[in-house]
C-alpha positions in Angstrom: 54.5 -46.7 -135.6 52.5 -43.6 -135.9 49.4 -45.2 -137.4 48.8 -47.9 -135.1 49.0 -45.0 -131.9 46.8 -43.3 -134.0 44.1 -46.0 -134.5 44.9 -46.6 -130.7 44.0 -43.5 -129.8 40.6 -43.4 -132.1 39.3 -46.1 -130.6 39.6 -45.3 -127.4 38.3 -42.5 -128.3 35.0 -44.2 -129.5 34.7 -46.2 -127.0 34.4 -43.3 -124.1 33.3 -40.4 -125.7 29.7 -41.5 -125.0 29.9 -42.3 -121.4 32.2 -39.1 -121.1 29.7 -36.5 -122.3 26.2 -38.5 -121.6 24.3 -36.2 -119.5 22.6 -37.1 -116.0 19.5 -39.3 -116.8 20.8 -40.7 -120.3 21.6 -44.5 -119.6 17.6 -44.6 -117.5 16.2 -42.3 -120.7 18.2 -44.9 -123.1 16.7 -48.0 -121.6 13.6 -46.9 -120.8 13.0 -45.7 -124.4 13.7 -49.1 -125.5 11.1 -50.7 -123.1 8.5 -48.8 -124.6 9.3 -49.5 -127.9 9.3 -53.2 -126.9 5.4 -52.8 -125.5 7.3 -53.8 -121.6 5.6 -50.4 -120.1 5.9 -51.7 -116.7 9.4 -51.2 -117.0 9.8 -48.7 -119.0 7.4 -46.0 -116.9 9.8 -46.3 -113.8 13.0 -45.8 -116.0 11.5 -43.0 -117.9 10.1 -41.1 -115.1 13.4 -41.2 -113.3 15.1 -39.8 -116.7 12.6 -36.7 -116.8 13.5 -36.3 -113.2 17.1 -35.9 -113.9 17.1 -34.1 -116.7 14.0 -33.2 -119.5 14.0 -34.5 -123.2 11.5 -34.3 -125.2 12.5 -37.9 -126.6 12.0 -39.5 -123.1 8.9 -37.4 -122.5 6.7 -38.7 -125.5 7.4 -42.5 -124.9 6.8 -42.0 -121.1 3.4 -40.4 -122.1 2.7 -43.1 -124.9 3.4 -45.5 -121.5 0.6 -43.5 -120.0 -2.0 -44.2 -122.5 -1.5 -47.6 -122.6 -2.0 -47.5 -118.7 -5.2 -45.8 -118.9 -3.9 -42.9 -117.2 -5.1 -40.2 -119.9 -4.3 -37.1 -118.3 -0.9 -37.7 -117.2 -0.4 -38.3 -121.1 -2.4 -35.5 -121.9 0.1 -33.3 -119.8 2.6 -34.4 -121.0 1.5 -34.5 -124.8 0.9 -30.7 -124.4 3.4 -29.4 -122.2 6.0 -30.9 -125.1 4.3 -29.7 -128.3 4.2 -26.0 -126.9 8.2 -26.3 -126.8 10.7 -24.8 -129.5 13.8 -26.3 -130.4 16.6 -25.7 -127.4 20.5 -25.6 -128.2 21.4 -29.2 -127.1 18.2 -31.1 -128.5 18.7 -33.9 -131.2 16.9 -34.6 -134.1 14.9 -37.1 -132.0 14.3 -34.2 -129.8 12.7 -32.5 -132.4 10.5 -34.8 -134.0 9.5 -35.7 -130.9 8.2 -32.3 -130.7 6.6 -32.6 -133.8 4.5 -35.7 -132.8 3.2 -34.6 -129.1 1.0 -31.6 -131.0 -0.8 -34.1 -133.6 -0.9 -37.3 -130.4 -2.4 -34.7 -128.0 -5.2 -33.2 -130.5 -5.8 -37.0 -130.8 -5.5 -37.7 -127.0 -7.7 -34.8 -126.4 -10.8 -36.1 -128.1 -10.6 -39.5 -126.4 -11.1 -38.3 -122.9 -14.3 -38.4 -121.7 -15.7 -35.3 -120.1 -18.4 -34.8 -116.8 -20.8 -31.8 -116.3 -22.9 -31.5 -113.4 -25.9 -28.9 -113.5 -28.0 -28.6 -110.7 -32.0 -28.6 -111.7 -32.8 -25.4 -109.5 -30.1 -22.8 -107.7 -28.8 -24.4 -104.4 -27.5 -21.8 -101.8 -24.5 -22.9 -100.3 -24.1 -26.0 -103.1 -20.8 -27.7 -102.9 -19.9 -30.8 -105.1 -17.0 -33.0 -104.8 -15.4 -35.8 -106.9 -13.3 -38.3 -105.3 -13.0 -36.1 -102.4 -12.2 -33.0 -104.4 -14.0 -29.8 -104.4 -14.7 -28.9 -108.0 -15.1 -25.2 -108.2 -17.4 -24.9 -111.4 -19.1 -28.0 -111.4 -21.9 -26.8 -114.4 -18.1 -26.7 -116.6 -17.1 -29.7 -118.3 -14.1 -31.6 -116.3 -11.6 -34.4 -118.2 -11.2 -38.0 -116.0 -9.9 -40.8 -117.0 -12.1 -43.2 -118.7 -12.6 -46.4 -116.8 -12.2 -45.2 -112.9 -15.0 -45.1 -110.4 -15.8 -41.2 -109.7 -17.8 -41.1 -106.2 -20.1 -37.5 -106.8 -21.3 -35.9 -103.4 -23.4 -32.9 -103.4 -24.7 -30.8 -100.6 -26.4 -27.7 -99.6 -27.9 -25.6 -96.7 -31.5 -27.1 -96.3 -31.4 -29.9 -98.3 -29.7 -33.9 -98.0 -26.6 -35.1 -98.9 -26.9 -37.4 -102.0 -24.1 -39.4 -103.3 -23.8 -41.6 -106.4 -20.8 -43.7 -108.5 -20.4 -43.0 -112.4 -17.6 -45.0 -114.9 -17.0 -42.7 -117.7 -16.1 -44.5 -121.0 -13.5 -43.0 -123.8 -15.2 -39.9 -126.0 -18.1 -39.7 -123.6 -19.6 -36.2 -122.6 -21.6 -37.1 -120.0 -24.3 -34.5 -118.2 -25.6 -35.3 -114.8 -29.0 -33.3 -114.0 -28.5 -32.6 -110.1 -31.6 -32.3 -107.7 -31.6 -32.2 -103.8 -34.1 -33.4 -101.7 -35.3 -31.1 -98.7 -34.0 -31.6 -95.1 -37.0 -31.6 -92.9 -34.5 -31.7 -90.1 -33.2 -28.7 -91.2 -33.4 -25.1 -88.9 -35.2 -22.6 -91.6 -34.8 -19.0 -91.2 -37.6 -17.0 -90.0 -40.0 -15.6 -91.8 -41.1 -11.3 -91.6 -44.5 -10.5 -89.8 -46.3 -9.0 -92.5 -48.3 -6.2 -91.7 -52.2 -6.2 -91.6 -54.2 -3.7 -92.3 -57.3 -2.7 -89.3 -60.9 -3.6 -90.7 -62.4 -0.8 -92.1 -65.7 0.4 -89.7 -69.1 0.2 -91.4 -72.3 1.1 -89.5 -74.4 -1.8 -88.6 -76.9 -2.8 -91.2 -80.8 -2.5 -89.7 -82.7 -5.4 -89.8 -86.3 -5.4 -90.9 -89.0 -6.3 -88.2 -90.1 -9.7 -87.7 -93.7 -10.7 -88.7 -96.0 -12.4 -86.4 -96.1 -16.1 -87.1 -99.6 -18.6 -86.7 -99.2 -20.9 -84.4 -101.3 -24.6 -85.4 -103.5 -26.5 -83.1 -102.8 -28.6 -81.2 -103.1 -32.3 -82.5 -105.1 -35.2 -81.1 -103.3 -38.4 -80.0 -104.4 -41.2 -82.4 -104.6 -45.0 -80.8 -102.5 -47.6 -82.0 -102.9 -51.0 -83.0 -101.2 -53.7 -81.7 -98.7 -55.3 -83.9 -100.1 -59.0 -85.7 -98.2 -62.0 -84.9 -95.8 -63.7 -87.7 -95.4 -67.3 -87.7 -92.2 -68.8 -87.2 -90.3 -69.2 -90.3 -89.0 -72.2 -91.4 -85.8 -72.7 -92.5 -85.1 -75.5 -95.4 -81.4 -77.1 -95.6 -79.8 -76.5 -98.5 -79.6 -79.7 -100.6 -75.5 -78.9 -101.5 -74.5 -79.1 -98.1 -72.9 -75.8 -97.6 -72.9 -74.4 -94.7 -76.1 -72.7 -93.6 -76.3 -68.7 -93.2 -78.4 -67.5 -90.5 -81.6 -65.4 -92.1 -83.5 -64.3 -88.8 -83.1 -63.7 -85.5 -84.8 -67.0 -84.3 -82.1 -69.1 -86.5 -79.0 -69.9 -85.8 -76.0 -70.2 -88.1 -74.1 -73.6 -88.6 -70.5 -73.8 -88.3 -69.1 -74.0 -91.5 -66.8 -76.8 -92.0 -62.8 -76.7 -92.2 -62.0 -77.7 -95.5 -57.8 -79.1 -96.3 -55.5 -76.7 -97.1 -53.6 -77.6 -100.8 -51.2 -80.2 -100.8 -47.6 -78.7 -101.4 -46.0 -79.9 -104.5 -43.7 -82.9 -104.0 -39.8 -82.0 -105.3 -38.7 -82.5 -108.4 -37.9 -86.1 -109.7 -33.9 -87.2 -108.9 -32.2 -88.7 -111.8 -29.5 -91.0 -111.3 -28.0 -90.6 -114.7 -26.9 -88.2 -116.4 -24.3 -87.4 -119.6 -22.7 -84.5 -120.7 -20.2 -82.0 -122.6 -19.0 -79.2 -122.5 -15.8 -77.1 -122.9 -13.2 -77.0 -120.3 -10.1 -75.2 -120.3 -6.9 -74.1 -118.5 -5.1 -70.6 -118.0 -1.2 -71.5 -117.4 -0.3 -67.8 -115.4 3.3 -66.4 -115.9 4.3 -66.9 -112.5 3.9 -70.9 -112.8 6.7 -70.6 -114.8 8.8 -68.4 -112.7 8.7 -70.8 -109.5 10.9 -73.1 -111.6 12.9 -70.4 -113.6 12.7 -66.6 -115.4 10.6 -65.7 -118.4 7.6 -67.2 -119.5 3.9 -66.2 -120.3 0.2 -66.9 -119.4 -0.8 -69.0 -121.7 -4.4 -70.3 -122.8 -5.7 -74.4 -123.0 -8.5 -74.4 -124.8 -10.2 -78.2 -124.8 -13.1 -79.9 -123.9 -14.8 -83.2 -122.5 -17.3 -85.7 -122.2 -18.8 -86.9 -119.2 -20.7 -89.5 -117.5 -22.3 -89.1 -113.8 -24.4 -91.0 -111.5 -26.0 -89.7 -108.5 -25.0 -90.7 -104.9 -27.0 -89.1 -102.7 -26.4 -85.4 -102.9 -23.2 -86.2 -104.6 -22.6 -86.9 -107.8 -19.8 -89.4 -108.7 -18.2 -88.1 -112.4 -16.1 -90.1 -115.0 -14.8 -87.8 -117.8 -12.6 -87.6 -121.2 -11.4 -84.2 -122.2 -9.3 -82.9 -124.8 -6.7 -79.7 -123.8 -3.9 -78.3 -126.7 -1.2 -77.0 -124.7 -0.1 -74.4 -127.6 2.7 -72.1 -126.3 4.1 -69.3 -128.8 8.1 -68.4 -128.7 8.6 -67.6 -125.2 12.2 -67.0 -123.4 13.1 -69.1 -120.2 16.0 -69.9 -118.3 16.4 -72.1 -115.1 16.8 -70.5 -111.8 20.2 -69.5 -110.7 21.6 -70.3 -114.6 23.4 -67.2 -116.2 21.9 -64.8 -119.0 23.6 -66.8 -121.6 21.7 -70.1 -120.8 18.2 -68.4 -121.9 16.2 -70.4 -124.8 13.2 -70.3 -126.9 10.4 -72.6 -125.9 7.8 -73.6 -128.3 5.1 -76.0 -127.7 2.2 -77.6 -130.2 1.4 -80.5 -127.4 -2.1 -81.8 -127.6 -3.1 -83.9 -124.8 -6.0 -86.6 -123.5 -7.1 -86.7 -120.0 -9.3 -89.6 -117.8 -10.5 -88.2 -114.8 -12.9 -89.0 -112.1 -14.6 -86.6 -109.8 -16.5 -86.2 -106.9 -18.9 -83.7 -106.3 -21.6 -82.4 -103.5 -24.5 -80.6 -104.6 -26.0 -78.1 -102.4 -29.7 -76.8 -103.6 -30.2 -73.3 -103.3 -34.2 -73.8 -103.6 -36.9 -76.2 -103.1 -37.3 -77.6 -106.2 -33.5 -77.8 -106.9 -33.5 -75.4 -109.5 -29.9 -74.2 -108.5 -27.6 -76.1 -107.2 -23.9 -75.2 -105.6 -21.6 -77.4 -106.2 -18.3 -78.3 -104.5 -16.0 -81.5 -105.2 -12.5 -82.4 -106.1 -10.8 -84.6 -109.0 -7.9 -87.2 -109.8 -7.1 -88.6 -112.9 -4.1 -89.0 -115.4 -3.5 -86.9 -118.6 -1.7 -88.6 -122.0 0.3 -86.3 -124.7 -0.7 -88.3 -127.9 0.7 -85.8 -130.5 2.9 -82.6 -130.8 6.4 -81.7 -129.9 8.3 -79.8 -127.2 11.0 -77.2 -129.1 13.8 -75.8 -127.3 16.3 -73.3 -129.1 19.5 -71.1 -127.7 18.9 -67.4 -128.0 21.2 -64.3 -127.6 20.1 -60.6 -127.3 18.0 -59.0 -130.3 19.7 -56.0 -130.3 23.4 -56.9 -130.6 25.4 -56.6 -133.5 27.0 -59.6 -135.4 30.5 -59.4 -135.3 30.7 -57.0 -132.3 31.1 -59.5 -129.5 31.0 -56.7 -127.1 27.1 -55.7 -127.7 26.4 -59.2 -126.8 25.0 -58.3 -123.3 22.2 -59.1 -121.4 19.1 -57.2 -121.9 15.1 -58.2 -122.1 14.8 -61.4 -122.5 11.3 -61.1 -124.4 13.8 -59.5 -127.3 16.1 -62.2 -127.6 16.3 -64.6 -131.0 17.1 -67.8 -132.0 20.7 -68.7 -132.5 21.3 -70.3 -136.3 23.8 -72.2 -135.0 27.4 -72.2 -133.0 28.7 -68.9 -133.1 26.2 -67.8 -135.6 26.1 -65.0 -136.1 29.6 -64.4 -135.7 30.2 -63.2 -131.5 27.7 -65.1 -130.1 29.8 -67.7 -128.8 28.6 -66.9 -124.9 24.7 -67.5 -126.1 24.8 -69.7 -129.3 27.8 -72.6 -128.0 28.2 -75.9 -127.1 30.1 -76.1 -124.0 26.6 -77.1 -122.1 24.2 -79.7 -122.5 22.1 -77.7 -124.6 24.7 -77.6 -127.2 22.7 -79.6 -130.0 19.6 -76.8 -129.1 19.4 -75.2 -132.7 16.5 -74.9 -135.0 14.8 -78.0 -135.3 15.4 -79.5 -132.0 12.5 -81.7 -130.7 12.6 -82.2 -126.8 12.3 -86.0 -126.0 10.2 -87.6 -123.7 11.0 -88.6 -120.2 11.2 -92.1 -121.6 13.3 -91.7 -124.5 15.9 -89.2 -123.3 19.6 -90.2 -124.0 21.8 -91.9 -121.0 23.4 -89.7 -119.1 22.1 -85.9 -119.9 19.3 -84.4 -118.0 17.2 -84.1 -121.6 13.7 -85.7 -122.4 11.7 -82.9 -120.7 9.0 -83.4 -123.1 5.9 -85.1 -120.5 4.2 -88.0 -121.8 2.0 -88.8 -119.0 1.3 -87.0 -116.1 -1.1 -86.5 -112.9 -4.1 -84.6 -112.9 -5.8 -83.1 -110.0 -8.3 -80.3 -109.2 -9.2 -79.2 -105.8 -10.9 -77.4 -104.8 -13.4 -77.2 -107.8 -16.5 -75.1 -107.6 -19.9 -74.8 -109.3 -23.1 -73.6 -110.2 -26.0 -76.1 -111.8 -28.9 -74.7 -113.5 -31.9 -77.1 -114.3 -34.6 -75.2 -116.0 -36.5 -78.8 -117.3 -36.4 -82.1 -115.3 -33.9 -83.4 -117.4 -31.4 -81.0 -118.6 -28.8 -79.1 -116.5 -26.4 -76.8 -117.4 -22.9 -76.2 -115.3 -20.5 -73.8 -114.5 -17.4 -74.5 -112.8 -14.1 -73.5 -111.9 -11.0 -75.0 -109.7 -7.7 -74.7 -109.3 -5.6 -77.8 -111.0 -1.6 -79.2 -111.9 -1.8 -77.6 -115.2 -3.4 -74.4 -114.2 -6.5 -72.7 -113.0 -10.0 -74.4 -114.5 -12.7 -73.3 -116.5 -15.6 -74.4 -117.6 -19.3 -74.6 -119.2 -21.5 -77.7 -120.1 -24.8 -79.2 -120.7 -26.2 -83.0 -119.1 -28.8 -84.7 -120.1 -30.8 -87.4 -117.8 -30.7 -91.1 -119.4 
């Protein structure tokens, strides 16, 4: 009877030693170190942060600086990076502890050359010069000052006398930038004034004699000469000129002839209209994540690539537009689960769909210019999309991190983590996740979806789509036409699979 007590007592001893002497902050530290390690940042910053709050680690510190970088908020990390590398080993720290140690001094030498740098010198000495970035008063502004690489710094600069001047810089990673600061004058501006200098009295010389003056000859005087009266010129006469210009006046007895009004230019006449025109282009879709989570939890954004062929003719000033595109709807692995369904019910979607879509569209051009050079465009679309090839795969999942054979670390955790289930119960504890007490119990690998139109009697399967709606609105545009009869367009819109993209080129028939 001894031995089973015994074993009794050990496991219970296992089983609450570790929430018996974790420490305050260990459980957030745990999770959140397992976040990061998972790339989910967003959730492990939060958890992390509160962890260091609590109670400092050097193991929780490093992958909440790590969290940093990847944030682009360098000199949080930087901090941090440095602040653990100039610790020594405590009584109480792990071996994690200490390694963790060991890597902040070789990340923040590495950390330390990435951030970019910003020196401002001013081009002449400034009384009373004060510089601020972002609103901060940087006291040595000629020293080189870390920022992170990517944010907007707003410089403003003043001094007594001259103008405020103001300017925005983005500084990239490794970048020692140098900014060469010169102030403009204030006229406006009150000078101090300036010392009287003295003069010195003019020195007294004695006035200079002046030589006598010599007696000057006056001339006789002269005798008035008669003059002749002027001759008489005959009228000149004035020839037209045989061209017809306009005659310039050459005397006083002539007068000048109004010159005649000649017709401005005609204006050019605007460009030709063409009332056909075909084209292609590419055209794709961007699925977000939260499209998925209006229906359910997990998902991804995910990107359609495709493309299409068109056909319009010209109404008017709109432009009526048959089309056939192409769009592969390729989804990787990605967890998801129906609204209000437990943890255990999440699966792993995959998806190689390829579809064909027939649309028609109408759209108003609006010219920007004269000659209709640009064009904005504004229309909406209907039409009806076909999957022709690929499959829909859906596969139960259970956490990544549990152990087989340990039904009690079967628990929920991030979803993102999760794996496919082999098969019932496999591997062995997995009977809440990989079952078949639901209607996915036949959801194993190498389950295809079926289509809404072949899906068994009776079970809400066939999820697959085999033809569905299509419809963009609002859809908007920009048309180039550089040559009378090629165009090139730029649109997007908002649609039932997503928000639109898309380039092309048309040609006039």
């Amino acid at each position: 009877m001894r031995l089973p007590i015994a074993a009794l007592f050990g496991v219970l001893a296992v089983l609450f030693a570790h929430p018996v002497f974790a420490g305050p902050g260990d459980k957030e530290a745990n999770q959140g170190i397992n976040a990061a390690k998972g790339g989910f940042c967003k959730r492990a910053i939060p958890l992390l942060e509160s962890a260091e709050s609590q109670r400092h680690r050097p193991s929780s510190a490093v992958p909440l600086a790590d969290c940093y970088v990847k944030q682009g908020e360098l000199l949080k990390a930087s901090e941090i990076y440095h602040k653990v590398a100039s610790e020594k080993k405590e009584r109480g720290y792990s071996a994690r502890d200490v390694a963790a140690i060991t890597s902040a001094k070789k990340k923040a030498a590495q950390l330390d050359a990435r951030i970019p740098t910003l020196v401002v010198t001013p081009s002449e000495p400034y009384e009373g010069l004060v510089v601020e970035i972002d609103g901060e008063v940087i006291r040595e502004p000629s020293a080189p000052h870390p920022f992170n690489p990517g944010e907007v710094l707003v410089i403003v600069a003043r001094a007594d006398g001259y103008e405020e001047t103001s300017q925005k810089i983005t500084l990239k990673e490794k970048q020692r930038r140098e900014i060469k600061l010169r102030l403009k004058p204030n006229p406006g501006a009150k000078k101090p004034p300036e010392k009287p200098v003295a003069k010195k009295p003019p020195e007294k010389r004695p006035p200079a004699k002046k030589p006598p003056e010599r007696p000057v000859a006056k001339k006789a005087p002269e005798r008035p000469v008669a003059k002749e009266p002027p001759e008489k010129k005959a009228p000149r006469t004035v020839e037209e000129p045989a061209d017809g210009s306009p005659r310039v006046a050459t005397g006083p007895d002539e007068r000048a002839k109004p010159a005649v009004e000649m017709p401005g230019p005609t204006p050019p006449s605007p460009r030709k209209q063409r009332d056909v025109w075909l084209g292609a282009g590419f055209q794709g879709f961007f699925i977000p994540r939260v499209m998925f989570q209006l229906f359910g939890e997990g998902g991804r954004d995910v990107l359609v690539p495709g493309g299409d062929v068109a056909l319009s003719t010209r109404l008017g000033r709109f432009d009526l537009v048959f089309s056939i595109a192409y769009a592969r709807f390729r989804m990787p692995e990605t967890p998801f689960k129906p609204k209000g369904h437990p943890d255990t019910d999440y699966e792993i979607v995959e998806s190689d769909l390829q579809a064909l879509q027939a649309s028609a569209r109408l759209v108003w051009n609006i010219p920007l210019d004269r000659d209709e050079l640009f064009a904005f465009r504004v229309g909406a679309g209907l039409g009806v999309g076909w999957t022709f090839m690929g499959d829909l795969y859906r596969t139960q999942a259970y956490p990544g991190n549990a152990v087989p054979g340990d039904p009690g670390s079967f628990v929920p955790g991030d979803p993102y983590r999760y794996v496919k289930c082999r098969g019932p119960n496999n591997p062995v504890g997995s009977f809440r996740y990989c079952n078949q007490l639901d209607y996915d119990a036949d959801h194993y690998p190498g389950y295809v979806e079926p289509s809404w139109f072949t899906r068994p009697k009776g079970r809400p399967q066939g999820l697959r789509p085999l033809v569905y709606p299509w419809l963009v609105l609002p859809e908007l545009g920009l048309a180039f036409r550089p040559w009378d009869r090629v165009a090139f367009d730029l649109r997007v819109g908002a649609s039932v699979t997503g928000l639109l993209g898309g380039f092309g080129v048309r040609f006039a028939l």
